[in-house]
N, C-alpha and C positions, 0 to 999 in steps of 0.2 A: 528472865530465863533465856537462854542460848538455843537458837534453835537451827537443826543442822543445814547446810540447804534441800538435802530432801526432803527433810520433814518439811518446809516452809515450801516445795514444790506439792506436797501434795496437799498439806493445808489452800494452795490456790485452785489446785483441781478439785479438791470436793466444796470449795465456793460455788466455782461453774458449774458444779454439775446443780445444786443447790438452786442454783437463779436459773437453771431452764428448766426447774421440776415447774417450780415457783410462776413460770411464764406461761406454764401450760400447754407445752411440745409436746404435743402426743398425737397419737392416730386421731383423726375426725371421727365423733360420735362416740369415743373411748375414754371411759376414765384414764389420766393419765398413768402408765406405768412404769419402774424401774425397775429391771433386773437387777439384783444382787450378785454381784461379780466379786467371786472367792479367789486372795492370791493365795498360793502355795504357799503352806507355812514351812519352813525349815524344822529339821529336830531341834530339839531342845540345845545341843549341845554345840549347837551352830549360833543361838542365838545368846548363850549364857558368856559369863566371862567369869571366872575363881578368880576373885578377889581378897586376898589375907583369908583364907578358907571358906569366904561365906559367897553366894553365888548372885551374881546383879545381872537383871535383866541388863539387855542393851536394845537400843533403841531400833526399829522395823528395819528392815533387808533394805540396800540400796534399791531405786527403783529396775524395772528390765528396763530396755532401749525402745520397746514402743511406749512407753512414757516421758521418759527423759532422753530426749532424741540425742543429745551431745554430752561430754563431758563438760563442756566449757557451761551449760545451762546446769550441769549435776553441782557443780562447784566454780561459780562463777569467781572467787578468791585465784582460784591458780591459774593465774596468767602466763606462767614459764611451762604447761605442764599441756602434751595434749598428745591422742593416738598417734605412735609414727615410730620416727628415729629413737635409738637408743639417748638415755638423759645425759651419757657419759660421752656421746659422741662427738661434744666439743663444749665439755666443759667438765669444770672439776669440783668433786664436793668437797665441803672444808663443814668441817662437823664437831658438836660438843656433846660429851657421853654422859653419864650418871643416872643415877636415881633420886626422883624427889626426896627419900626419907633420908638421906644421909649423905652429907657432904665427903665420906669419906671413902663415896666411889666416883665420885667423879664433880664437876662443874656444874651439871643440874642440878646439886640439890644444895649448892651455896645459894640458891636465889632463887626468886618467884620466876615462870618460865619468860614474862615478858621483858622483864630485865634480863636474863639469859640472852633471849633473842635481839636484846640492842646489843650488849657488848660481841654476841657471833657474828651479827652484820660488821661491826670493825674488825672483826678477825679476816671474814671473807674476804674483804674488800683492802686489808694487806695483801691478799695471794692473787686478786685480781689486778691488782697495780703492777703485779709481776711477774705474770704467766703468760705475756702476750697477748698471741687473739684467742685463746681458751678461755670459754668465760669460768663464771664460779658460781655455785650455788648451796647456800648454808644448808645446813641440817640440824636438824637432834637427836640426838641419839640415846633413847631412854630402856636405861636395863627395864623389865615388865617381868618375867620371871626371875628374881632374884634367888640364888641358891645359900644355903641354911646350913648351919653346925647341925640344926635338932631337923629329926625327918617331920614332924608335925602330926596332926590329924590322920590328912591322906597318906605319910610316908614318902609323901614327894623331896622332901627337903627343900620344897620352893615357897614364896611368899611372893605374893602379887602385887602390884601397882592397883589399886582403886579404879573403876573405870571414872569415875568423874574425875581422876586424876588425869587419867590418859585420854578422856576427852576435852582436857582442857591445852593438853597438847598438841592434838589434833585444831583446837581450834587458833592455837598461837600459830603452828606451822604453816598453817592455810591464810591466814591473816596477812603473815608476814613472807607469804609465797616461798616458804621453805618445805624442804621435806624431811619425815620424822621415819626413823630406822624403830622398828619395835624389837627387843633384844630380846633372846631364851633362852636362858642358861643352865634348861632340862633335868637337874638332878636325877632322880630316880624315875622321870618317867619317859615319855618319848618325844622325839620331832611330831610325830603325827599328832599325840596328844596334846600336845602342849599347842601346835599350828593350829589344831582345831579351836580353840581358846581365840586366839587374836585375827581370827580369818575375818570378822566383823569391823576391823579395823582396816584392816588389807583390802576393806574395797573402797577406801578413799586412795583417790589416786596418786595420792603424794605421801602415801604410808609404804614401807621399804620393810624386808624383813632382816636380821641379823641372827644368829646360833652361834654359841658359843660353848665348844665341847670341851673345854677345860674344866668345866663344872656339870658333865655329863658322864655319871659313872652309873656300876654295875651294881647289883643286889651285892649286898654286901660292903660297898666302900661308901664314903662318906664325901660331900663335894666339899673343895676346899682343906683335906686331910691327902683325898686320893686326885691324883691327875686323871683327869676323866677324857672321852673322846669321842669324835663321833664317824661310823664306819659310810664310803661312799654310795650303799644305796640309801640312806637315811637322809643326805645330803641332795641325791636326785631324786627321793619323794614329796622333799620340800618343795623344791624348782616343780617338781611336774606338778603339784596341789595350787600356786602362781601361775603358773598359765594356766592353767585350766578358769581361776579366777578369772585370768587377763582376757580371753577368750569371750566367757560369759557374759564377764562384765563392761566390755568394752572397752578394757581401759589402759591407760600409758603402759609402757614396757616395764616390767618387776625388777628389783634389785633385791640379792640375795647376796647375804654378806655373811662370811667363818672366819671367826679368830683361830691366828695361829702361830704359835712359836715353839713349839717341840714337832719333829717330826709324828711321833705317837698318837698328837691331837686329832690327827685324822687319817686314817684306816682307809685303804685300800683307796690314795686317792683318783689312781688309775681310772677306776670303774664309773666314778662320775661321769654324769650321763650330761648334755646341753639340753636344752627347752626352747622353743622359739618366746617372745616376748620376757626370756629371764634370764639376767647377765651373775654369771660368778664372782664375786670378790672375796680374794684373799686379804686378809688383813693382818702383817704382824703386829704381833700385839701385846710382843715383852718390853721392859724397861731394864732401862742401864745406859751405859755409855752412848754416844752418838758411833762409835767406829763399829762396836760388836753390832745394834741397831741395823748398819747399813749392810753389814756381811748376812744378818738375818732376812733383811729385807730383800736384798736379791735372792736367796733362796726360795723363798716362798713368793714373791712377786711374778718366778720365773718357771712354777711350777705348773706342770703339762696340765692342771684343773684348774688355771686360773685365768677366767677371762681376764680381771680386774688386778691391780693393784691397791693395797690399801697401807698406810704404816698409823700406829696410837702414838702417841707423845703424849707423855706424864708429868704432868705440870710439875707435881710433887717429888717425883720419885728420877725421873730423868738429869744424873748430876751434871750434866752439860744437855743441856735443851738444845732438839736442833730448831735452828731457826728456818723461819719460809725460804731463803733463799739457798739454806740447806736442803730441806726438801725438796725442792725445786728441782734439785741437781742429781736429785737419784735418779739411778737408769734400771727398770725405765721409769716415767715421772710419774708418780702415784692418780692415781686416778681420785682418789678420796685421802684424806689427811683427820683422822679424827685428836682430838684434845679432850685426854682424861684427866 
């Protein structure tokens, strides 16, 4: 059984504490005593994940910082990863999208994730040979709310990724010192609701979030029938719920990533707000030609909300594929590159 490194930090602190009841630490002429020390439980709905409609616990709250004094001891796997500079600050991510259930959204669900993660390290390590002194650093990129013809149960029109699913992502990503984008593709319900869901995931430090409002519509439309959107305080409730994390939790600087390739997709994008510790990327994220591509990409690459640069490439669907050292050459230079 896989166990997380916190869980395996506090399995060694309730050893110790174990072996000094055990030694007999105590006041002189006192039976030995321990206080019982209650941590703060979160609600319920902090700690649950919807799962294909049915609800799985998830595993104890990351620790605070008088227990887990560093990141590097919370998650000794992430060696590229720690409090400070931004991840993008001199380097590029190079990322594979999909969902486990179905190959026909993308490259994660042709394969188990750990074959995944050998052929992304040859993918990154093409953009690395090529990018100069910018380094690279892979990603995954796993749709988790997946949006639905049928509204369901809840009415959400969504359908979730298993958490033993997406903790087994988490544990490829960290293994193989990458980091994993959790995707939301909100149907009928909200950025808030739906973030409340994967906020347990978001306190590994190498977990990134991604929204995707092409499949976030209104009471009444349908995702995937209706072009859906998402307006920009929904976008800075997102970013201000990440630092707030990032704050608490001590931890590396957030990435918040919106697909986009219609203007409509996102509403009033003026109004977006910045966050200290959480960087914006835009991502266009239509297929077709490599020239319309590049007129899309400076559009929205160049858009007054966009810290970030991102462009999709469609394996399947893109009839001239741009190549890395097409990429390369867009201005300005993407900062992230994902493969769907």
């Amino acid at each position: 059984m896989y166990l997380s490194a916190e869980r395996r930090f506090v399995l060694v602190f309730a050893c110790l504490l174990v072996a000094i009841v055990a030694l007999g630490i105590a006041t002189p002429g006192e039976p030995a005593r321990v206080e019982r020390v209650r941590t703060p439980t979160p609600p319920p709905s902090d700690r649950t994940v919807s799962a294909a409609g049915a609800k799985t616990p998830l595993p104890a709250d990351v620790l605070q910082p008088v227990l887990a004094i560093s990141i590097e001891q919370r998650f000794p796997h992430l060696q590229a990863l720690s409090p400070g500079p931004s991840i993008l600050a001199d380097r590029q991510i190079v990322s594979y999208y999909g969902n486990p259930y179905t190959a026909d959204m993308g490259i994660l669900g042709s394969g188990d994730p750990e074959a995944i993660a050998s052929l992304l390290h040859q993918r990154a390590q093409e953009y690395d040979a090529l990018n100069g002194e910018t380094g690279v650093i892979a990603a995954l990129h796993l749709v988790y709310a997946v949006a639905q013809y049928h509204e369901g149960d809840d009415g959400l029109y969504l359908q979730y990724v298993a958490d033993e699913e997406v903790q087994t992502y988490i544990r490829v990503a960290e293994e193989h010192d990458m980091l994993l984008f959790i995707d939301l593709q909100i149907g009928r319900s909200s950025v808030e609701d739906e973030l409340r869901k994967v906020l347990p995931y978001l306190r590994h430090p190498n977990v990134h979030l991604a929204l995707d409002p092409e499949f976030a519509v209104a009471a009444g439309e349908v995702p995937g029938t209706d072009l859906g959107s998402l307006r920009g305080p929904d976008i800075s409730r997102a970013q201000e719920a990440l630092a707030g994390l990032v704050r608490r939790e001590g931890l590396p600087p957030k990435l918040v990533m919106v697909h986009q390739f219609v203007d409509s997709m996102v509403l009033d994008g003026g109004t977006i707000e910045t966050y200290p510790n959480v960087e914006l990327i835009i991502d266009m994220d239509g297929y077709g030609p490599a020239e319309i591509k590049r007129v899309k990409y400076e559009q929205y690459a160049t858009a007054s909300y966009a810290t970030h640069a991102a462009i999709k490439l469609f394996l399947q669907h893109d009839p001239d594929l741009m190549s890395a050292q097409d990429v390369l050459a867009l201005v300005p230079r993407p900062a992230v590159i994902i493969y769907q």
